[in-house]
C-alpha positions as CSV (number, residue, x, y, z in Angstrom):
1,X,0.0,0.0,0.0
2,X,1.1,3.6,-1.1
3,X,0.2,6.7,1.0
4,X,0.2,10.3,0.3
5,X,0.7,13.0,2.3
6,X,-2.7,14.4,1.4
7,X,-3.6,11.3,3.7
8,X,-2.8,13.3,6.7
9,X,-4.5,16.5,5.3
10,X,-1.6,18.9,5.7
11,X,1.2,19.3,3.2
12,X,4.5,21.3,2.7
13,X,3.7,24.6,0.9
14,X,3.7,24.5,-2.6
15,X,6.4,27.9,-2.5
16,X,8.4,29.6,0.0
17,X,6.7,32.7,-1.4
18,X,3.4,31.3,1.3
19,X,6.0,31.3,4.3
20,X,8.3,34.3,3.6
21,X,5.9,37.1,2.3
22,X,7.6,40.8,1.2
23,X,6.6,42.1,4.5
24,X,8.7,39.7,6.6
25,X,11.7,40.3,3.5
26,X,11.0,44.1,4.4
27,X,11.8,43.3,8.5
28,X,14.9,41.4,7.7
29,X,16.6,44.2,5.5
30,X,15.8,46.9,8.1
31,X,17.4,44.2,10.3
32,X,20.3,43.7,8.6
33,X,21.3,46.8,6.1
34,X,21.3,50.8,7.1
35,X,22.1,52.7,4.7
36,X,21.9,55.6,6.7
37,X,24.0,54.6,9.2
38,X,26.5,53.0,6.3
39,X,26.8,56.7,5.3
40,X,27.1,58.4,8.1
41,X,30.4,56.2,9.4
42,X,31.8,56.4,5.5
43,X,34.6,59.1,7.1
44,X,35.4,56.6,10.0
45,X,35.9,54.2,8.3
46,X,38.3,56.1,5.8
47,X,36.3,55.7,3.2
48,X,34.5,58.4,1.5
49,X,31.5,59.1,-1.5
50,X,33.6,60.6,-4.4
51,X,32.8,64.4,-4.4
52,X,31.3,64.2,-7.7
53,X,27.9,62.4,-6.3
54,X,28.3,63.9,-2.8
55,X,24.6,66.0,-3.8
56,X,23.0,63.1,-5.1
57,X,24.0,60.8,-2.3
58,X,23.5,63.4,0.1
59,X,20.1,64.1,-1.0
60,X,19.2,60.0,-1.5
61,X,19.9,59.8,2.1
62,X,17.6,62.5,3.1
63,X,15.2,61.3,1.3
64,X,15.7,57.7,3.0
65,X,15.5,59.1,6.6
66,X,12.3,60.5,5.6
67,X,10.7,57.1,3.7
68,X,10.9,59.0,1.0
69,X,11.7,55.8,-1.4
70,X,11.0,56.7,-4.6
71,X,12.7,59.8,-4.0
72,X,16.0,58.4,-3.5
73,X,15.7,56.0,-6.0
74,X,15.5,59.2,-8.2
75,X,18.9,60.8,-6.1
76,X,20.6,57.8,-6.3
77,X,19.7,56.7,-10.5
78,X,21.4,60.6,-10.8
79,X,24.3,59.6,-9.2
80,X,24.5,56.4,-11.4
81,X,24.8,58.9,-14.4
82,X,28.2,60.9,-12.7
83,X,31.3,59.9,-14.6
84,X,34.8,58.8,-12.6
85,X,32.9,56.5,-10.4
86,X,34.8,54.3,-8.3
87,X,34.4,50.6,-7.1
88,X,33.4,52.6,-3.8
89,X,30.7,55.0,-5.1
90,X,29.1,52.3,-7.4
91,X,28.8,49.8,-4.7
92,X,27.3,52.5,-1.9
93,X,24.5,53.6,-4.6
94,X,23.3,50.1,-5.5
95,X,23.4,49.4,-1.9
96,X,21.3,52.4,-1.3
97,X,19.1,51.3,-4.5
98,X,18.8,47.7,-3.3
99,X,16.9,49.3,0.5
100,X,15.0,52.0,-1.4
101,X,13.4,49.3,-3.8
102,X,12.5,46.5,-0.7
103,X,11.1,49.1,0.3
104,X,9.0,49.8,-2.3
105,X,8.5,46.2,-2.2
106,X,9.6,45.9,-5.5
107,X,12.2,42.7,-4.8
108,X,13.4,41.9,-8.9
109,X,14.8,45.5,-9.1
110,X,16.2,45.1,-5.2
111,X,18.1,41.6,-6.2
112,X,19.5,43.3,-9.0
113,X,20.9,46.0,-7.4
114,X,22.0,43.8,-4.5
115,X,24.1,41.9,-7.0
116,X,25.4,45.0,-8.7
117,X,27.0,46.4,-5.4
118,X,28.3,42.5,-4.8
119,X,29.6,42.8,-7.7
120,X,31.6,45.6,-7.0
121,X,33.9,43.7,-4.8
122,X,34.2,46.9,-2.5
123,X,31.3,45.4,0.5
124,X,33.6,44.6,3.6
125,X,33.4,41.3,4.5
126,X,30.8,41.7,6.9
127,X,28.2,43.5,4.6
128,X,28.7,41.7,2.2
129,X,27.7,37.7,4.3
130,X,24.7,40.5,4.9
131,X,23.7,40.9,1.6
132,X,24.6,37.4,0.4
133,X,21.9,36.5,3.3
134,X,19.5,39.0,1.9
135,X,19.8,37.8,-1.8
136,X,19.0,34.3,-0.4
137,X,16.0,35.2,1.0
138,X,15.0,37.6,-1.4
139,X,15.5,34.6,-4.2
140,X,13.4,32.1,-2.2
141,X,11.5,34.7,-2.3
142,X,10.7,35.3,-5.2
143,X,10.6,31.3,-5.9
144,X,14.2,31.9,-7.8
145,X,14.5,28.2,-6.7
146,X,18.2,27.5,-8.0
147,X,19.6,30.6,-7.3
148,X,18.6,30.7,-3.8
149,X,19.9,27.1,-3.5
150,X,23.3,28.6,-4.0
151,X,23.0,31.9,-2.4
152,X,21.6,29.9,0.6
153,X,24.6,27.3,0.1
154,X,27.0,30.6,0.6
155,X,25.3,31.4,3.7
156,X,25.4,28.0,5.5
157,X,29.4,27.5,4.7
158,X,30.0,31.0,5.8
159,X,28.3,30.1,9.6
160,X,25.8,32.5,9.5
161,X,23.0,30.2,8.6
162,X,20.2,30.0,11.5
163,X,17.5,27.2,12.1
164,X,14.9,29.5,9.7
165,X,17.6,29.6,6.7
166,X,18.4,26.0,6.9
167,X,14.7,25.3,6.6
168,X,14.2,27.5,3.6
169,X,17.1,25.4,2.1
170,X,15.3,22.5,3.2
171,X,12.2,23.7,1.2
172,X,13.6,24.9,-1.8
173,X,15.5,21.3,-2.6
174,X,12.0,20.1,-2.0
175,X,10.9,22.0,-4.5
176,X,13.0,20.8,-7.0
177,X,12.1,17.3,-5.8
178,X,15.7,16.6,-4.3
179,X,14.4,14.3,-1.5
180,X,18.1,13.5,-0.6
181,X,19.4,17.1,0.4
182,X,15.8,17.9,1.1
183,X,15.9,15.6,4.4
184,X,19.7,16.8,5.1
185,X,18.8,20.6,5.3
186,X,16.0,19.7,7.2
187,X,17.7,17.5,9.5
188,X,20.4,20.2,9.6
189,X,17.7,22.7,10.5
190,X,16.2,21.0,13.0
191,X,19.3,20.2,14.9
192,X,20.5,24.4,14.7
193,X,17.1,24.9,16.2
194,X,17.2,22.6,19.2
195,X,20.7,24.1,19.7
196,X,19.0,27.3,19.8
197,X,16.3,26.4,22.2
198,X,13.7,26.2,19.8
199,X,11.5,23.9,18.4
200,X,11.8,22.5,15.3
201,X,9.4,23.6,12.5
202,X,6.8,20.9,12.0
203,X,7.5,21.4,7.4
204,X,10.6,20.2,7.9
205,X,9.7,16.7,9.2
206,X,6.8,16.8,6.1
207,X,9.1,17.4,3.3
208,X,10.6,14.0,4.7
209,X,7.4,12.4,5.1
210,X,6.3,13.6,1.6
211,X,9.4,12.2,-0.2
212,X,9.0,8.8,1.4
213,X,5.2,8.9,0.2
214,X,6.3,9.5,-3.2
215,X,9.5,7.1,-3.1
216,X,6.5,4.8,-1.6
217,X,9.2,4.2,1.1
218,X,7.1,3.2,4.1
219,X,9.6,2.9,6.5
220,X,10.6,6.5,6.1
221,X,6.6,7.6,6.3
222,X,6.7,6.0,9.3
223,X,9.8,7.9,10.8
224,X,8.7,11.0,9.9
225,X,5.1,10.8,10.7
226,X,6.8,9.4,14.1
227,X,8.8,12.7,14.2
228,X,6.0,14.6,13.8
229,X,3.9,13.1,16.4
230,X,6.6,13.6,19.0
231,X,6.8,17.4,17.7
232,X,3.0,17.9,17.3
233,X,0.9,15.2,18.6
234,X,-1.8,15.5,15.8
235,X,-3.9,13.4,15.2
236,X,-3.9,13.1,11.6
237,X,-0.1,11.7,11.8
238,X,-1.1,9.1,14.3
239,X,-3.8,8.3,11.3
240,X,-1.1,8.2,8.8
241,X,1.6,5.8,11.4
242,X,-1.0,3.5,12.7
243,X,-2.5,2.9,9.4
244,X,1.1,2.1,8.1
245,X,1.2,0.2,11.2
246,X,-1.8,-1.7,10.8
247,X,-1.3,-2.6,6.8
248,X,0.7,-5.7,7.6
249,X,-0.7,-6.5,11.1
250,X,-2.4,-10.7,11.2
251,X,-2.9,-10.9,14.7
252,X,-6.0,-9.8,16.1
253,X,-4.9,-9.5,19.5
254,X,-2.0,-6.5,17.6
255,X,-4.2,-5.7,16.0
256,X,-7.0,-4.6,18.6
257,X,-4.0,-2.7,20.5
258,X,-3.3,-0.8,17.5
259,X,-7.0,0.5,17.4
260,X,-6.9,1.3,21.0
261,X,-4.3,3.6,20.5
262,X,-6.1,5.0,17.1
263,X,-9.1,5.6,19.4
264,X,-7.4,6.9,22.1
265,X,-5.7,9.2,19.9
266,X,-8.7,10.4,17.9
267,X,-7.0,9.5,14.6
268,X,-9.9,6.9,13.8
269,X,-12.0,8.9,11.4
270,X,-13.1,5.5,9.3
271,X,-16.9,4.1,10.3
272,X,-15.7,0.7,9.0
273,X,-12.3,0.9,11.6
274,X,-14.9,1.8,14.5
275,X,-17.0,-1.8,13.2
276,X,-14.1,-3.7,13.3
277,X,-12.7,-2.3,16.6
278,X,-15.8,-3.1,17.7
279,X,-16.2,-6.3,16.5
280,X,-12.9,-7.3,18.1
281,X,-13.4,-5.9,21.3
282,X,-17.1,-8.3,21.7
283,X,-14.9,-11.4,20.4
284,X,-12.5,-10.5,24.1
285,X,-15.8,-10.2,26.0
286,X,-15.9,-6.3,26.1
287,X,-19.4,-5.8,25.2
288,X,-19.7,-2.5,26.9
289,X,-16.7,-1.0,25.4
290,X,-17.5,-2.5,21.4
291,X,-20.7,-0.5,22.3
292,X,-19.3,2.7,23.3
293,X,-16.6,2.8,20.1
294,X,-20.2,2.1,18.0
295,X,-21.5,5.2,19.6
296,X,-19.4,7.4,19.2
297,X,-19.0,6.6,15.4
298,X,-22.1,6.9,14.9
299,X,-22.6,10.3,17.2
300,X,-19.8,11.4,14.5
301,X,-21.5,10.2,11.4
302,X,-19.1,8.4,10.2
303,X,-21.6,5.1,9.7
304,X,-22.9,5.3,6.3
305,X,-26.0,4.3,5.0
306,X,-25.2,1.1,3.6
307,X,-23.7,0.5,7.4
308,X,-26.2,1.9,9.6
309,X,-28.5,-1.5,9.7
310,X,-25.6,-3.7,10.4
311,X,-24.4,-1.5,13.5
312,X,-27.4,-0.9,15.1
313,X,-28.0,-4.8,15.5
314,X,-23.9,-5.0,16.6
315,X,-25.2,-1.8,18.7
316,X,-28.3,-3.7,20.3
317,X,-26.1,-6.7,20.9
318,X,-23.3,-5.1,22.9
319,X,-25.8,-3.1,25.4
320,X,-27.7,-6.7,26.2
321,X,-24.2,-8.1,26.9
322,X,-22.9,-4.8,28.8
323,X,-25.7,-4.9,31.0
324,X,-25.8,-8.6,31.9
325,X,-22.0,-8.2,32.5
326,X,-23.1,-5.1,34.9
327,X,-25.8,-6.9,36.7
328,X,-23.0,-9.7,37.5
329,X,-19.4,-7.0,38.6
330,X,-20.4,-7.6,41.9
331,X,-20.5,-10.8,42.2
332,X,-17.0,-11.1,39.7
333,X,-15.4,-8.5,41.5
334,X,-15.7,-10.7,44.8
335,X,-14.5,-13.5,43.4
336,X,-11.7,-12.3,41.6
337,X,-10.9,-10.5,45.1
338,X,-10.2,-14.2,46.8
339,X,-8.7,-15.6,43.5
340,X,-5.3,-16.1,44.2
341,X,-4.3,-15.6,40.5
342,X,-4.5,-12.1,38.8
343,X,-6.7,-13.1,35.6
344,X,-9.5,-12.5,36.9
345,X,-8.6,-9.2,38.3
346,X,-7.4,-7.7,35.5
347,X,-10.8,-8.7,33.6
348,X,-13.1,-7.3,35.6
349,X,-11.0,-4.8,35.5
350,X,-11.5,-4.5,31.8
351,X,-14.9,-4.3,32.3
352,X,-15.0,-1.5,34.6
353,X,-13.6,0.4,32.0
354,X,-15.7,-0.1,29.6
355,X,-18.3,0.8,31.7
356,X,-16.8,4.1,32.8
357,X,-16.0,3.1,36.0
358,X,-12.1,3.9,36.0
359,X,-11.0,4.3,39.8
360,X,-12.5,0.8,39.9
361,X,-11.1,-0.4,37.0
362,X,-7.3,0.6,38.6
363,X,-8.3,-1.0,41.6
364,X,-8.9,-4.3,40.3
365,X,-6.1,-4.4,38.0
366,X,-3.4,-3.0,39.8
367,X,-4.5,-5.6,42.3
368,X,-4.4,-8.2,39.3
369,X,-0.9,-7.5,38.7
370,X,0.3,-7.9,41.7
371,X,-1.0,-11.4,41.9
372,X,1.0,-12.2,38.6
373,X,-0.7,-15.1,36.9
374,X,-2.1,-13.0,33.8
375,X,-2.3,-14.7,30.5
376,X,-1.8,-10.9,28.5
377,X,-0.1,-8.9,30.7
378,X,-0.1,-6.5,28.0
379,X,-3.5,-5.5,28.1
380,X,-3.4,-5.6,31.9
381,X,-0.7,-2.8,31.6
382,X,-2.9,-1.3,29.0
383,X,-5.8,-0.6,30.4
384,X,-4.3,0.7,33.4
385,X,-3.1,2.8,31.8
386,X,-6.0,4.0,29.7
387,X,-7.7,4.3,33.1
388,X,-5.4,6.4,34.7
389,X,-5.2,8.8,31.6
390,X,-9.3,9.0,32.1
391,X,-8.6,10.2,35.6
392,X,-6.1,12.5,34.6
393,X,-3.5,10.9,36.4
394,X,-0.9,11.5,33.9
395,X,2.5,10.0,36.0
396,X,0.8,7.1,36.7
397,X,-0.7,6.6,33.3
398,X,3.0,6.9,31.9
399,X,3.9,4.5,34.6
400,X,1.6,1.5,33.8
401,X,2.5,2.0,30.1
402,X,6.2,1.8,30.7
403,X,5.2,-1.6,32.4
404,X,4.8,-3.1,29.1
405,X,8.3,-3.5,28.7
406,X,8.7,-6.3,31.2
407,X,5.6,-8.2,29.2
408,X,7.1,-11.2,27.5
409,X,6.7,-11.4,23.9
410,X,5.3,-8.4,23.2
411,X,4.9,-7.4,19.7
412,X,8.1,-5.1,19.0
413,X,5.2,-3.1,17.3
414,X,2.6,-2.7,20.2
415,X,5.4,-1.8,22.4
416,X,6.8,1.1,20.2
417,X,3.4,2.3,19.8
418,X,2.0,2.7,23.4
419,X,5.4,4.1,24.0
420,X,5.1,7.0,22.2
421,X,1.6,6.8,23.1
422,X,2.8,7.3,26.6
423,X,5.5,10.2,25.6
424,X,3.1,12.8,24.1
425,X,1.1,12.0,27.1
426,X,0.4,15.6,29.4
427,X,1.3,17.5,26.3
C-alpha cells in the first residue's frame, strides 16, 4: 500500500513565497542593512563618496530618513549617471538602491541592485555575508529556486545560517524534488534549532514524510510521521503511522491494540475501523466497550448508509451483553478478590472500563498485577493505563505503560506504539 501526504490533510507549501511574504523580507533588511548609518560612518571608516555624487547621495539619504523611497531611488539613478565612479561609489549607490526598492517592495529590481554592489567587490566582509543572506532570502522569495539554492549554500558555509535559513534550504531542494538534500537541510535545521532552544518547524519533518510517500518508502513515512507526532501530537499523523502500522498486522490480538491507540488518539475517522474495533473488542468479551466505540462513530456520522442496519444490530447486541455483564461486577469483582491468581482481576477490570467506572477499573487491576498469573499482561498494563489517563492521572498513566516492557513477547510493534503513546502524554 502507497500513502500520500494528502492522507494526513496537511502538506509542505507548494512555495516559499506562502512562508516568507515581502513584508517579513522588508523586516529582515531593516534588520540587517542601514544605509543611513553605512553613510554616516563612510569618514570613520576612511572611506568616502567621491565628491562628484556627494549631492545626489546626500540628498538620496535625506530622502531615506524620511521614507521618501522613490525619492532616493531618483537621487541615487542621478548619481548612477556621474562619470569617474569608483568601485566605492558604485557599490554605496546600488546598496542604497537595493533598500529604497524593498522598500517599495519591488524585490526583482532590489536583487539586481543587490548583486550589482556585490559585484563591485568593495562590500567589507561583513556587509557583504549580509547581503549574500538577503539575496537568499529575497531569491526564495521570489521562488528563484536554484539561485537561492546557491546563495543559501553561501550562507550556511559561511556560519551565518540559522535554524529558519536551513529550513528555507530544506524547502527549496524540495521543491526541486531533491528528497536526498531535502531531508539533510532539514535535519540540519532542526538540529541548529534545538541548539537554539527552539522547536523544530513541524515542514521540515513533512518534506521528509512527503518524499518517502512519493518514493513509496514506508519505513521513512513511518519515521517522519513518528517525528511529527513527537513534535505535534496531531492526530492526523497518528492516522497516517497507525495505518502504516496496521497494513501488515495478522494478529488480532496486535491488532485490537493498534486500534486502541487510534481511538485513544482520535485518529480513527473510518466508520468501517470503529465496526471492526468493535467487532474485536465483543470477540474478548468487552461488550460494553464495542458498544461505546459504535457510539461514538455513529454520534460522528461516520456510519454510512449502507452500514447503519448492520451497527445498530452489533449496537443492540453489545448493550444486552454490557448490562448482563453489569448486573454480574459484583458478584465477579468478589470472586476475583479471593482468586489467588491475577486473571480475573485484571478482567473485571476490563470491564469497569468499559463501563466508565475507572478508579475501579485501577483498583482491580493493579490488584491483578500484583497477583501475577495474567495470561496478556499486555493489556493488563494497557488498560491501566488507559484508566489512569481518564482520571487525569498523567504520571501514573505513563507508569503503567512503561510496564509493558517487562511483558514477555510483546509485539516489537505494540510496544513502540503505546510508547510513544505514553511520551506525548500531558502535552
Amino acid at each position: 500500500m502507497t500513502h500520500s501526504i494528502h492522507d494526513v490533510g496537511q502538506g509542505p507549501a507548494n512555495s516559499w513565497a506562502g512562508l516568507m511574504g515581502a513584508a517579513a523580507l522588508l523586516a529582515l533588511v531593516c534588520l540587517w542593512l542601514s544605509p543611513q548609518a553605512a553613510f554616516s560612518a563612510e569618514k570613520d571608516k576612511g572611506q568616502q563618496i567621491s565628491r562628484v555624487i556627494a549631492k545626489e547621495m546626500t540628498a538620496a539619504q535625506k530622502a531615506l530618513q524620511a521614507q521618501q523611497w522613490a525619492e532616493a531611488v531618483k537621487n541615487l539613478e542621478a548619481a548612477e549617471t556621474k562619470p569617474g565612479l569608483n568601485a566605492f561609489d558604485k557599490m554605496k549607490v546600488a546598496d542604497f538602491k537595493g533598500f529604497a526598492y524593498v522598500k517599495l517592495n519591488k524585490l526583482k529590481e532590489a536583487q539586481q541592485a543587490y548583486e550589482a554592489a556585490m559585484a563591485t567587490g568593495a562590500y567589507p566582509a561583513e556587509d557583504a555575508a549580509k547581503t549574500t543572506k538577503m539575496l537568499f532570502r529575497i531569491t526564495a522569495g521570489t521562488q528563484q529556486n536554484a539561485k537561492a539554492i546557491e546563495y543559501g549554500k553561501q550562507v550556511a558555509e559561511a556560519g551565518a545560517a540559522n535554524a529558519d535559513d536551513l529550513g528555507i534550504l530544506a524547502q527549496l531542494y524540495y521543491l526541486q524534488k531533491d528528497c536526498k538534500n531535502s531531508a539533510v537541510w532539514a535535519d540540519k535545521a532542526a538540529a541548529a534549532a534545538r541548539k537554539a532552544g527552539e522547536t523544530p518547524k513541524e515542514n521540515l519533518y513533512q518534506f521528509k514524510l512527503q518524499c518517502a510517500s512519493d518514493a513509496g518508502d514506508t519505513p521513512g513515512m513511518d519515521a517522519a510521521a513518528v517525528d511529527l507526532i513527537r513534535l505535534t501530537n496531531k492526530s492526523n499523523y497518528w492516522n497516517t503511522l497507525l495505518r502504516i502500522e496496521r497494513q501488515d498486522e495478522r494478529d488480532d490480538h496486535n491488532l485490537l491494540m493498534i486500534y486502541r491507540i487510534m481511538y485513544d488518539t482520535s485518529s480513527m475517522t473510518v466508520g468501517t475501523d470503529f465496526i471492526e474495533m468493535a467487532q474485536l473488542l465483543g470477540d474478548a468479551a468487552l461488550p460494553a466497550e464495542a458498544q461505546t466505540v459504535l457510539e461514538k462513530a455513529m454520534g460522528a456520522g461516520l456510519i454510512n448508509d449502507q452500514q447503519k442496519e448492520r451497527t445498530n444490530r452489533l449496537v443492540n447486541s453489545f448493550k444486552a451483553r454490557a448490562e448482563a455483564d453489569k448486573k454480574g461486577q459484583a458478584q465477579l469483582d468478589a470472586e476475583a478478590t479471593k482468586n489467588p491468581a491475577g486473571e480475573l482481576d485484571v478482567k473485571i477490570g476490563e470491564v469497569y472500563y468499559g463501563s466508565g467506572d475507572y478508579q475501579n477499573s485501577v483498583t482491580a487491576i493493579t490488584r491483578g498485577i500484583g497477583k501475577g498469573q495474567i495470561k496478556h499482561l499486555d493489556e493488563a498494563y494497557v488498560y491501566l493505563g488507559r484508566s489512569q489517563v481518564a482520571l487525569k492521572n498523567t504520571a501514573e498513566a505513563k507508569k503503567a505503560f512503561a510496564g509493558l516492557k517487562s511483558v514477555p513477547n510483546i509485539s516489537p510493534r505494540v510496544l513502540k506504539l503505546w510508547e510513544l503513546y505514553a511520551d506525548t502524554l500531558g502535552r
